[in-house]
Every structure is written in structure tokens, then in C-alpha cells.
C-alpha positions in Angstrom: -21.4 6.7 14.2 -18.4 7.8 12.4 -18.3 7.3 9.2 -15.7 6.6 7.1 -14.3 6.6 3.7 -11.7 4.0 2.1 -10.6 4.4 -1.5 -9.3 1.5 -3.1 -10.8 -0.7 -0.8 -10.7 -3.9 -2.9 -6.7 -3.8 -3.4 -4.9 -5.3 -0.2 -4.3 -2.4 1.8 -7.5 -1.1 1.5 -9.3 -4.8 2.5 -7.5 -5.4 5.1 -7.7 -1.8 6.5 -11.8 -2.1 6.1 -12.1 -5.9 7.8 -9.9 -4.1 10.5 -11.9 -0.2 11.3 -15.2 -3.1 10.9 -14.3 -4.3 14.5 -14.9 -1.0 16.2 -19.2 -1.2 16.1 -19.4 2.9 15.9 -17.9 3.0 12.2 -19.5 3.0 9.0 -17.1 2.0 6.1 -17.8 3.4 3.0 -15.6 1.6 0.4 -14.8 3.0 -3.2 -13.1 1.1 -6.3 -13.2 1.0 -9.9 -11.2 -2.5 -10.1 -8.5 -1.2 -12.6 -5.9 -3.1 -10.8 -7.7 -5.0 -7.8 -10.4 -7.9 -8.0 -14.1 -7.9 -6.2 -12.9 -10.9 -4.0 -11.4 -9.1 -1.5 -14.2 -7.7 -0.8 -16.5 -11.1 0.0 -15.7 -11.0 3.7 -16.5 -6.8 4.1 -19.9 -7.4 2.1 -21.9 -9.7 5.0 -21.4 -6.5 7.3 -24.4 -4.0 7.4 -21.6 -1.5 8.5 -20.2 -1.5 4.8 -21.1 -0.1 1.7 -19.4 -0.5 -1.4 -19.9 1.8 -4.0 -18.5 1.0 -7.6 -16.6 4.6 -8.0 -14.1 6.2 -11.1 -12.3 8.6 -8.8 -11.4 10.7 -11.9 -15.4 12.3 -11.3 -16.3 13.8 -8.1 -17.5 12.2 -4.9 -21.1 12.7 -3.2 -21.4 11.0 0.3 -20.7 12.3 3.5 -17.5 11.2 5.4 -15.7 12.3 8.7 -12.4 10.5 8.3 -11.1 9.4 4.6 -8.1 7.0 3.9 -6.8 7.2 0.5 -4.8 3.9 -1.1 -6.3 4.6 -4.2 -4.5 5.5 -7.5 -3.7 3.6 -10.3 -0.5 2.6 -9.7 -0.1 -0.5 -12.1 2.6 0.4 -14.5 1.4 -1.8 -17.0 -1.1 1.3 -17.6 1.7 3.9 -17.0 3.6 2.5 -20.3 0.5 2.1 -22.3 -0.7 5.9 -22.1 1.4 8.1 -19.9 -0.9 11.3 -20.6 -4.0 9.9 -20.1 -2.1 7.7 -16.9 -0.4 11.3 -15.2 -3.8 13.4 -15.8 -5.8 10.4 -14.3 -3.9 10.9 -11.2 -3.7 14.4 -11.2 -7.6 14.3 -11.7 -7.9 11.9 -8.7 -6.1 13.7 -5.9 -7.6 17.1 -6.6 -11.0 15.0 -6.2 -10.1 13.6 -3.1 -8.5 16.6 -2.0 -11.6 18.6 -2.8 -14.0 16.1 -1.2 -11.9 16.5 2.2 -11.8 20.4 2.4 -16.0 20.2 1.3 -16.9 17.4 4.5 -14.3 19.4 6.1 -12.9 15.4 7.1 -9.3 14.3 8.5 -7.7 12.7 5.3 -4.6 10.2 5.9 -3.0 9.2 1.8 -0.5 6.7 1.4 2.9 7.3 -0.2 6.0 5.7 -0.7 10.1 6.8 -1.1 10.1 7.8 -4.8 13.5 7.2 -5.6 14.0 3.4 -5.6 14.1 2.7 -9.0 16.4 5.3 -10.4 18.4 3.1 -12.3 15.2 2.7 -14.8 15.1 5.7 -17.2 11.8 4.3 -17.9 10.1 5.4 -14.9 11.6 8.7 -14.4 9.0 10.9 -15.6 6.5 8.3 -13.3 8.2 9.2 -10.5 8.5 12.9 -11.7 4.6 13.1 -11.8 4.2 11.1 -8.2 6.7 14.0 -6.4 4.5 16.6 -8.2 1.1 15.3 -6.8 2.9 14.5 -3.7 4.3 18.4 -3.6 1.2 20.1 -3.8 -0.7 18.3 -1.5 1.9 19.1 0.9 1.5 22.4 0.4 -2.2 22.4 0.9 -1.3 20.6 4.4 1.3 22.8 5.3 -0.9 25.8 4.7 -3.7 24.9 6.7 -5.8 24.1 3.9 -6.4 20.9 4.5 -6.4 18.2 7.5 -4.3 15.7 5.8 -0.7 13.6 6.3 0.8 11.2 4.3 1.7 8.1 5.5 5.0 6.7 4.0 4.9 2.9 3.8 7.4 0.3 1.7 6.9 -3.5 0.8 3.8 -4.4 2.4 2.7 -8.0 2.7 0.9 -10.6 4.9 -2.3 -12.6 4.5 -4.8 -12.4 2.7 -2.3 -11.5 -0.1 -3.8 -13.5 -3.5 -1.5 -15.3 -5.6 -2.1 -12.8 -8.9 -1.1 -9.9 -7.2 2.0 -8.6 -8.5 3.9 -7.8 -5.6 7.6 -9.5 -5.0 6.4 -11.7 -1.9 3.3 -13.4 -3.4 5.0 -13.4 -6.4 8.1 -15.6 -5.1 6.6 -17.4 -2.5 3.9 -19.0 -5.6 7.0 -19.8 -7.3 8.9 -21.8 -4.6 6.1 -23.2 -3.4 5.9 -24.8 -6.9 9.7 -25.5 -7.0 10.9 -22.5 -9.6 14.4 -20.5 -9.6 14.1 -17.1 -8.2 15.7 -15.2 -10.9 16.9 -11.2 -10.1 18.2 -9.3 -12.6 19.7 -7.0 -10.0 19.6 -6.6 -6.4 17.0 -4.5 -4.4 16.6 -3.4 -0.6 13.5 -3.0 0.9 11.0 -1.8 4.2 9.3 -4.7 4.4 6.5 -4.3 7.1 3.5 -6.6 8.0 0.1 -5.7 6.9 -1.6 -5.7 10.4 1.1 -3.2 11.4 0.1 -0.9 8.3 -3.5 -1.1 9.4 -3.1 -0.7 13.0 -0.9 2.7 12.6 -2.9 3.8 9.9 -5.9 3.5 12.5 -3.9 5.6 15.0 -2.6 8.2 12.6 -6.1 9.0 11.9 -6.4 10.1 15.1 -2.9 11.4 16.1 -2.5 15.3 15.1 1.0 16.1 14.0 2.9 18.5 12.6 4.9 16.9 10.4 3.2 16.4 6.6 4.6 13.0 6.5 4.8 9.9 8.6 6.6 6.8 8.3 4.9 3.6 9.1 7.7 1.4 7.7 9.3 -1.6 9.4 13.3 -0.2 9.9 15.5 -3.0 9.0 16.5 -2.9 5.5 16.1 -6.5 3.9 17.5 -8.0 0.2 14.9 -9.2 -2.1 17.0 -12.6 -2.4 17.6 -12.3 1.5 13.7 -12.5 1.4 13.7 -15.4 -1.2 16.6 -17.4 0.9 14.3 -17.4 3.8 10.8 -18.6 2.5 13.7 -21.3 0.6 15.0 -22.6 3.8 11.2 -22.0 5.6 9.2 -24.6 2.8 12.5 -26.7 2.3 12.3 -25.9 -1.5 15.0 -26.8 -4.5 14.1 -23.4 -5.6 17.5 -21.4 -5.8 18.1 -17.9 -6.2 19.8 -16.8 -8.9 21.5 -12.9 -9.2 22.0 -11.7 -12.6 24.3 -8.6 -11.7 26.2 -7.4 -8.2 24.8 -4.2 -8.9 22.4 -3.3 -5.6 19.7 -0.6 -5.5 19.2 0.7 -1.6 16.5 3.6 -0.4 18.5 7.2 0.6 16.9 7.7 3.6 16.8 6.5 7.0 12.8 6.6 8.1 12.5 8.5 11.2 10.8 6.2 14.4 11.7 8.6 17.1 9.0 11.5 16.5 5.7 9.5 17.3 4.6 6.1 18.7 4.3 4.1 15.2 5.7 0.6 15.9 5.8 -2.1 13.7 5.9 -5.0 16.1 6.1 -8.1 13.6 9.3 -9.6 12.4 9.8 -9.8 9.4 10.7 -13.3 10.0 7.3 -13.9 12.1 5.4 -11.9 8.9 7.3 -14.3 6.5 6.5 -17.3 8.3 2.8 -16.0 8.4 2.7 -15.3 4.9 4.1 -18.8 3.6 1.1 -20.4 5.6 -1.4 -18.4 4.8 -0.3 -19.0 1.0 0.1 -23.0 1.9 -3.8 -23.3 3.3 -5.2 -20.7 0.1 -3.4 -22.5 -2.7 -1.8 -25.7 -2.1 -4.1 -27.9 1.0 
């Protein structure tokens, strides 16, 4: 039986990843979180199966299980702790990665760690030394790959939604669609383009880049049609009929630099975004308004 390790397991990624590896009977899910920015109800569905065990894990102190494949979507990536202690906030991270980096090269285990373009938001000084700290992490890790240190690739992702999305988290989907859904203005202070791919998509090619060996450090599992965050709020509008409108603050428009690369490996992201949409609204519709 293979057994497997999934850090942040109770955020959205991480469920939905866990309810997914679940269906294969020869894995073992070993699922670690400390709740700083998720909630224990994710996890409801993955605690009935005797294939699961959660363990209530600070990542900043050292891991002991055994594991022979480890996804890590942990980190604390809620800015709300960034702005309230950025020392304590950058060494937590720091402290996390070399942990997880360190439990891989011990179990001697195939480690897949999520990342994202780190450049969106240049336009906020704020989060410049944020992103600073994320290309540092990101860097050395790389280097440990590229070395042969370690078995590990990133896998780049962008605007991930779908169901089982709940209505607190903070993300720009959920976030609108509870708004429209109860008749509120969609108010942007400036516009943003986004990768938005569909959860099952992210799960499935995570799955499969587990098990695909590349040599390239970094992977793109991203959907590759650009799409406007009041694109995105025009459509779930005109899908739920809504008198929400979406108001634009400033013409100014934020896009990513790069162009992700789909012609290397066999990473598709087969859901529309307009299908994913559509999905989503339901979903939302049967959780929070039947």
C-alpha cells in the first residue's frame, strides 16, 4: 500500500486532492494541518475512511511518519498573518519547507509542492518583500532539484475553484458568487487577469505528476485562457439572472508575464471555465441557498 502524505489537507486543494488519491484502494492518506487558515469541515467526508489519518501537525517542528509520495499545499499563505508579523510570517515559511524538504530526502519519497506566478500583484508595494521571500524559498528548492538532491517539482497553478469551495473562504470566486447570489455590486478597485482552472483538473494532474518524471523543476497545471475578474463576475451575473452589477474603479489592468507552457507534457485541463463556473454557482446554490 502506498502511502501517502498531504500537507494542508483541510484547505481546498488539499481536501479535494485526499477525497480524490481515497478512490484508488492501495493508498494510505496521511493528512497534516494546523488550521491557521483552513477549517476541520473539510475534512468530515476523508474521516469515515480507514484509509485516512489525520494528524493535527505545526509544520514549523519536524515530521515522524513514514511516507513514499508527499504533496505539499501547505504554508501559510493568508496575508492577513503576513501584515501582522512579517519576521515571524517569512521565518515560519522558511522553517516549513526546509522541514518538508528534509522529511523527503530522509523517506527518500517523490515530493510534488505547489507554486504560483509570483509577480501578479506588483502594483502593491505592500507585498513586495512577500513575494521577495516566496522566490527565495522557491529558488533553493530548485536548486536542491536541480542538483539531484531531491525528488521534487513544483507544480505551478493560478485561480483554483470548483466545489466544495465554502462560502468563508477568501478566494475571488466564492467570494463574488456569495455576493450575487444575495444581490450585491461587485466592486473592483482595478482590473486583474487570471488562470482560472477547475479543481478536479488540479487534482487529477497533480495525481499524474506524481508519477510522471521530468526534467523540468517546474510544471504548469493551469487552465490557458486568460480571463478578467469582472469577465468572471459578468458571467455568474448573466448565469443566476442577478441585479448585481459590476462596478470598475480604475482602467488600470494587472495581467501575468508569462505564457504557461502546455506543449512539454500531457497536463490538460479539460473543464471550461464556463462548465467550472456553471458547476461552481450550483454547487454554492444547493450548500447555501436550497
Amino acid at each position: 500500500m502506498d502511502k501517502i502524505l498531504v500537507t494542508g489537507v483541510s484547505g481546498f486543494i488539499g481536501s479535494n486532492l485526499a477525497n480524490h488519491l481515497l478512490k484508488d484502494e492501495k493508498n494510505f492518506i496521511y493528512g497534516l494541518d494546523n488550521f491557521s487558515s483552513s477549517t476541520m469541515s473539510n475534512l468530515y467526508p476523508l474521516l469515515k475512511n480507514e484509509r485516512f489519518e489525520f494528524i493535527e501537525h505545526d509544520l514549523t517542528n519536524e515530521i515522524t511518519l513514514e511516507a513514499d509520495y508527499i504533496y505539499h499545499l501547505a504554508g501559510n499563505g493568508d496575508l492577513g498573518h503576513y501584515y501582522n508579523n512579517k519576521y515571524d510570517f517569512i521565518l515560519n515559511n522558511i522553517e516549513i519547507t526546509k522541514n518538508i524538504v528534509k522529511f523527503s530526502q530522509m523517506q527518500g519519497a517523490r515530493l510534488v509542492l505547489l507554486t504560483q506566478y509570483l509577480d501578479y500583484q506588483d502594483h502593491n508595494k505592500k507585498l513586495h518583500k512577500y513575494f521577495d521571500m516566496l522566490k527565495l524559498i522557491e529558488n533553493l528548492v530548485l536548486e536542491l532539484i536541480e542538483n539531484s538532491k531531491i525528488n521534487a517539482v513544483f507544480a505551478r497553478i493560478d485561480e483554483v475553484y470548483g466545489e466544495n469551495l465554502l462560502k468563508s473562504d477568501k478566494r475571488f470566486i466564492p467570494r463574488i458568487i456569495m455576493d450575487i447570489l444575495n444581490g450585491k455590486n461587485i466592486e473592483l478597485n482595478f482590473e486583474e487577469a487570471f488562470y482560472y482552472t477547475y479543481i478536479q483538473d488540479i487534482v487529477l494532474n497533480l495525481e499524474k505528476l506524481m508519477k510522471t518524471y521530468t526534467n523540468k523543476p517546474i510544471v504548469d497545471l493551469i487552465n490557458d485562457n486568460l480571463y478578467l475578474n469582472s469577465d468572471i463576475a459578468k458571467l455568474i451575473i448573466t448565469y443566476t439572472k442577478s441585479n448585481s452589477k459590476v462596478i470598475l474603479n480604475s482602467a488600470v489592468q494587472y495581467t501575468p508575464k508569462y505564457l504557461p507552457n502546455k506543449n512539454y507534457y500531457d497536463f490538460s485541463c479539460d473543464t471550461t471555465v464556463l462548465d467550472g463556473i456553471l458547476k461552481t454557482v450550483n454547487y454554492f446554490r444547493l450548500m447555501y441557498f436550497s
